[in-house]
N, C-alpha and C positions, 0 to 999 in steps of 0.2 A: 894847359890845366895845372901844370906843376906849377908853372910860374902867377895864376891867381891864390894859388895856396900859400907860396910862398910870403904874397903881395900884403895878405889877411893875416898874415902869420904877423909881418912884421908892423901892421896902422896897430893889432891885437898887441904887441911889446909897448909899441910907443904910447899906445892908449893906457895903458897900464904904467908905462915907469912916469908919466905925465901928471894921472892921479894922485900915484904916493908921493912925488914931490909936490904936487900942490897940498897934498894932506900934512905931509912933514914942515914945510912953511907954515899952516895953518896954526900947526901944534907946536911951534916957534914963537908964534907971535901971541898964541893964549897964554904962554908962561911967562 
């Protein structure tokens, strides 16, 4: 169990640092 939480903990970081980098390219290439 610890180790499904962990598992969700870290797709939930990667999903997340994945976004803002694709959102901070975005806001790169608008300027």
């Amino acid at each position: 169990m610890l180790t499904t939480i962990s598992y969700f903990g870290f797709l939930l970081a990667l999903l997340i640092f994945t976004s803002v980098l694709f959102i901070g390219l975005s806001s790169i290439r608008l300027i």
